[in-house]
N, C-alpha and C positions, 0 to 999 in steps of 0.2 A: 797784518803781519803774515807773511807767506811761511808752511809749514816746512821746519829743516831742522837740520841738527842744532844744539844749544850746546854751546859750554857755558857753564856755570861757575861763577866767584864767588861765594858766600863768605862773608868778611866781616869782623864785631872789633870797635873799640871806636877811638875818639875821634870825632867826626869834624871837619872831611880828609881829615890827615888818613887815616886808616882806608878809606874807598881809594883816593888820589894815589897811596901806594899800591894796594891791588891793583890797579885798573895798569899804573907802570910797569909791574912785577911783569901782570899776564900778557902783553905786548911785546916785552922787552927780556922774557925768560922761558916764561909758557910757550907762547906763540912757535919760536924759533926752536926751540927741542920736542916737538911737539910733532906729529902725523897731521895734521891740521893748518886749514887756511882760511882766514875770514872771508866771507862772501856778501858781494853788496846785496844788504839787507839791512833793514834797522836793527840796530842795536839799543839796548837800554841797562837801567841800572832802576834796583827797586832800592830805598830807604827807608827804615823804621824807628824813627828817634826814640831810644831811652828816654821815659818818661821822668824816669829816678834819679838820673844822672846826666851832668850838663854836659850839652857836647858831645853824648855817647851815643853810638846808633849799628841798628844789623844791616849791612848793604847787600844786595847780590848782587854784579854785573853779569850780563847776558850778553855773550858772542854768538852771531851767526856763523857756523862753521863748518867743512866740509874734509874729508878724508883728502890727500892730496894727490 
């Protein structure tokens, strides 16, 4: 992964309902009011299941991103 800006999503609740809305939100709200553009570059998302709780999990998603 080539070194560049991140935006970061860090996200907690019921899984995958709660990532699939972040990931909308930051496309569809962030992105467009935002000084920033994605740049072709992989993108990912990390997941950490609640062990305790069915279906509940921490996500981050990671944008590659650039000043515009």
């Amino acid at each position: 992964v080539p070194a560049c800006t991140w935006a970061v999503f860090p996200n907690e609740g019921p899984f995958p309902a709660t990532l699939q809305n972040t990931m909308a939100r930051t496309y569809s709200e962030w992105l467009p009011s935002s000084d920033y553009e994605v740049i072709d570059a992989p993108s990912f998302s990390f997941t950490k299941m609640d062990e305790h709780k069915k279906d509940y999990a921490y996500s981050e998603i990671w944008l590659p991103v650039r000043k515009k």
